[in-house]
N, C-alpha and C positions, 0 to 999 in steps of 0.2 A: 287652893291652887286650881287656876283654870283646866283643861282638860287639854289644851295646846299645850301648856308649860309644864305637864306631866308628861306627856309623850316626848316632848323636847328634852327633858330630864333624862328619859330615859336614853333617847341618843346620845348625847353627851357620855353618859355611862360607857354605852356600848365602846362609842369612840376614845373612854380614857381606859378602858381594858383591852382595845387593841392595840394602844399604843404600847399600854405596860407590857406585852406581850414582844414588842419589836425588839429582841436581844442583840447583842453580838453574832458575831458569823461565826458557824460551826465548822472548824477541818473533822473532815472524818478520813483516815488513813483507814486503807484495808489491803487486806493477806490472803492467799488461800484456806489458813487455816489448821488445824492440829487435832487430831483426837483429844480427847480430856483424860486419859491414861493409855498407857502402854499394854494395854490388855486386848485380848482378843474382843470380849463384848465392844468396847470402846470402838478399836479399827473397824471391827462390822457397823454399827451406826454409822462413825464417819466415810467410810469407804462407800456404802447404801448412798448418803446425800451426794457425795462430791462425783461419784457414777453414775447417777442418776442423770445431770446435770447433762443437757440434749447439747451445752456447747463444749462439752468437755468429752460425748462420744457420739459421734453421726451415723452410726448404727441405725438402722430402721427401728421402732419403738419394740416391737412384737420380740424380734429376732435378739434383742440384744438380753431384754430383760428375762430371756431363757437363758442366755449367759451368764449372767450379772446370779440370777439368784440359784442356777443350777451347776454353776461351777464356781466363778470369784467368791462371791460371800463365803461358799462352803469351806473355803480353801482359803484364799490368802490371808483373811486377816490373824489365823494366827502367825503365818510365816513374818510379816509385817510388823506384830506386836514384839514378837525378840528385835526387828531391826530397830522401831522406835524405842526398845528397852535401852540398846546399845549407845542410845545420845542421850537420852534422861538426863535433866538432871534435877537439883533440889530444887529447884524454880519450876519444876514441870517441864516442859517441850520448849525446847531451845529457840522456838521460832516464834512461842507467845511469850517466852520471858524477854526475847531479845525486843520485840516488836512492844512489849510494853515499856521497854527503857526508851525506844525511840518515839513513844507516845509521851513518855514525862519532859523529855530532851526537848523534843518540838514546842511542846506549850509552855516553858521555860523560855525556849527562844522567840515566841509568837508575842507571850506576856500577853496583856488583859486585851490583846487584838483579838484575840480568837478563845474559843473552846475547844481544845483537842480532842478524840474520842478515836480508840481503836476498832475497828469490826473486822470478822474475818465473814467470807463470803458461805466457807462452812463450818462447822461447829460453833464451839464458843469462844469469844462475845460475839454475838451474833450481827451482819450488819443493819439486819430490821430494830434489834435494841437499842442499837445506839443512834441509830435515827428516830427511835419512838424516846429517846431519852432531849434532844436536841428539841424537840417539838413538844415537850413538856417545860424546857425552859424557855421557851416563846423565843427560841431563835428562828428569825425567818432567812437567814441568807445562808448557804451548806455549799462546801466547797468538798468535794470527792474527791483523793488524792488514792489510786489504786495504787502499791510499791511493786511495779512492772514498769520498770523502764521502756522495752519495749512493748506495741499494743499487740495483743495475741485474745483471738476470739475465745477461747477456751479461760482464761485470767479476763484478762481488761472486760472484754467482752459481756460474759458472765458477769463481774461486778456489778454491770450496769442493770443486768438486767437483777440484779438481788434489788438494788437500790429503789428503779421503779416500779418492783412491784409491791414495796411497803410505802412508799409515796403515792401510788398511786390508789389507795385505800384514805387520804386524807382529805378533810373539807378546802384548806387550805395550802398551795402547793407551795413550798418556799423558792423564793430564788437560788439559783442550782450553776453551779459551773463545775464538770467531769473534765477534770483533767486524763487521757485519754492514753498519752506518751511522752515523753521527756528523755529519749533517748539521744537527740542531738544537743541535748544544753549544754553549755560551756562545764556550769557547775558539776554535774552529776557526771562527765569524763573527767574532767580535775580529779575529783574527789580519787574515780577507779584508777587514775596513774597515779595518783598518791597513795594507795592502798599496796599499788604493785611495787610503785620505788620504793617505796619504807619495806617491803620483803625481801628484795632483793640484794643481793652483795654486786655494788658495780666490779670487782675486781673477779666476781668468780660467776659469769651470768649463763643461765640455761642456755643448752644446746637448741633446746625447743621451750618457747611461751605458749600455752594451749588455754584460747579461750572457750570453755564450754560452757554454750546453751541450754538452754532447757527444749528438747525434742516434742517436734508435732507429728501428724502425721501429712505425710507428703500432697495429699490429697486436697488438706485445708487450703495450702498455696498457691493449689491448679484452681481452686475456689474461688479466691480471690484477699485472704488473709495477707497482712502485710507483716507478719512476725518474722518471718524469712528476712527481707528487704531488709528490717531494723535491725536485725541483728548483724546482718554485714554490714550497714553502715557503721553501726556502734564498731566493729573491728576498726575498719577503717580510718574515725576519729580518731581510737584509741590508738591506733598505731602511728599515726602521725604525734600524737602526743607523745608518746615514750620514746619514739626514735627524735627526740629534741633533748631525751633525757639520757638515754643509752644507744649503744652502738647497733642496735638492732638492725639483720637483715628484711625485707619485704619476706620470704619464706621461713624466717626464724618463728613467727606468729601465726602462728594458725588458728583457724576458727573449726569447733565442730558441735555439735547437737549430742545430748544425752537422753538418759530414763526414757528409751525407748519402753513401747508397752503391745503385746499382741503381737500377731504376724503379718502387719500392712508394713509397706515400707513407710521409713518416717524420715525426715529429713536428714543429708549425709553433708559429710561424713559423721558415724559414727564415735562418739567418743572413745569408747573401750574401746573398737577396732583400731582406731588413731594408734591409740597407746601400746597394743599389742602392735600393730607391724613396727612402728618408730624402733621399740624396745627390738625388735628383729633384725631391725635394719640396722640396729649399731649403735640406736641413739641413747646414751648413758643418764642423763642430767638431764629433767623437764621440769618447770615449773605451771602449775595448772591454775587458773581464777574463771570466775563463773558471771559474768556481768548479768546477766538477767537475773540473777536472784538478789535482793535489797538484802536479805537476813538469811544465816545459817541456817539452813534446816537439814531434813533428814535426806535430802538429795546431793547435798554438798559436803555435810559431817561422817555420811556413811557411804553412801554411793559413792562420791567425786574422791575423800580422803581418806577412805577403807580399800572398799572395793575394788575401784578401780588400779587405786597404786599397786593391789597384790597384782592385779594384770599384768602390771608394768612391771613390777620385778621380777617375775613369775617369768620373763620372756625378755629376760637379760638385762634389763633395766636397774642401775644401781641408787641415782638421786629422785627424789621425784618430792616436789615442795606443793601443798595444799594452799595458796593466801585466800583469807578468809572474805568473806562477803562485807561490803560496807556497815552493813550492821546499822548501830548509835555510834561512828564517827562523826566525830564536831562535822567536819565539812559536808560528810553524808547528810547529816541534820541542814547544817545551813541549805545545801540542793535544795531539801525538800521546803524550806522557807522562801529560796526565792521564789520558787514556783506556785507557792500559795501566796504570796504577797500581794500582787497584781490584783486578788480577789477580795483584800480585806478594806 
């Protein structure tokens, strides 16, 4: 063989090992994340990475990590490990066992269009694995589907930056589309008034609907964060949707921010405060849902349907109904397929 028809040989090669390499598109759904036990060592690890995390506390570097390991570490994570004990369950942490039903659910509904894979941004599965897993089977095309409805630099934010900085350690970069927000899509409001009417009794409906947020701090917004803005608009959707469904007043629906953290102010109104003065003022019957959160976790299971309801009864309050987060509902799932469809 000539010494041309060798080298040519050899590209050919090259060229049928890239091709073999051209996969299917990869969805990667991703979470904030769960300790791997209900233990204090465990919450100290996790609580270390997801605090650490510069969009998750804009603290000055110096000043904080005097904080962080001279008081938090020392202190919260065991207060934290009896709260994550109090949701346990035999699936581990509610929020990766739910998040992997909605990992089987989706790639069930995607069928051999896609490869599904779950990453949380901290702990385990990690989202660098499952992008180091996606580029082992020669997928080149990766669609990022972060489960935040609305975008919030500390969640959405953070994602991205987990995602480029294991991509960006690679020879070859894949084709890439970060889905960012999906807080106005038809689907993903259907779905939450469907979650709320299936809770509801029309003949016996709360005094008060309280949709609670997940809390920033107020600072991020004068910044320029647009998690504020989405989330009143998601009310605003959603209230139009359920008042086609129920007799709801404009004031029967309130919107308020939770899990506040520190002493900065964070976005108002506060949820617990919500709930204490309403229960003060009279108000007997509330029904409470959580749109920013896709999956139950320890903010919604404990904080939103523990905590908070002692508030509220605790301060005359006698009904007070938790509906639960979308979770792996059908329709939930479909949302998340239309929105990755357009990429496959």
């Amino acid at each position: 063989m000539s010494r041309f028809s060798a080298k040519n040989s050899n590209t050919d090669d090259y060229h049928s090992e890239f091709k073999k390499r051209r996969g299917t598109t990869g969805v990667l759904i991703t979470n904030l994340g769960t300790p791997n036990a209900p233990t204090t060592a465990a919450l100290r690890s996790y609580l270390r990475e997801f605090l650490s995390d510069t969009r998750v506390v804009e603290i000055p570097r110096l000043l904080w990590f005097c904080i962080l390991y001279g008081i938090i570490l020392p202190l919260r994570p065991k207060k934290s490990a009896a709260l994550y004990k109090s949701v346990w369950t035999e699936q581990g942490s509610p929020l990766l066992a739910i998040s992997r039903a909605q990992e089987q659910k989706l790639q069930h509904k995607l069928g051999d269009k896609a490869v599904v894979k779950l990453g949380m941004r901290y702990g385990t599965p990690s989202i660098a694995e499952k992008l180091r897993e996606f580029q082992q089977q020669g997928i080149t095309r990766i669609v990022v589907l972060p489960l935040y409805p609305q975008y919030g630099g500390p969640t959405t934010g953070s994602t991205f930056d987990g995602v480029t900085k294991e991509i960006n350690r690679w020879r070859y970069v894949p084709e890439f589309h970060f889905i960012n927000h999906y807080y106005r899509t038809e689907a993903y409001i259907q779905s939450l008034a469907n979650s709320i009417t299936e809770a509801l009794n029309p003949e016996a409906l709360p005094e008060k609907l309280i949709l609670s947020y997940h809390g920033m701090p107020r600072l991020f917004l004068k910044n320029g964060d647009p998690y504020y803005c989405h989330s009143m608009k998601t009310t605003s959707l959603l209230k139009e949707k359920l008042q086609e469904m129920f007799d709801f007043s404009d004031d029967q629906i309130i919107t308020t921010f939770q899990s506040r953290f520190g002493k900065a102010e964070w976005l108002k109104p506060y949820t617990d405060v919500t709930l204490e003065d309403l229960a003060k003022s009279g108000v007997k019957n509330i029904a409470i849902a959580c749109p920013a959160f896709s999956v139950d976790c320890l903010e919604t299971l404990e904080e939103i349907a523990v905590e908070n309801r002692d508030i509220f009864i605790e301060a005359g309050g006698e009904t007070y109904q938790y509906i639960s987060a979308l979770n792996d509902r059908d329709d939930h799932i479909a949302a998340m397929a239309e929105l990755i469809n357009p990429y496959l």
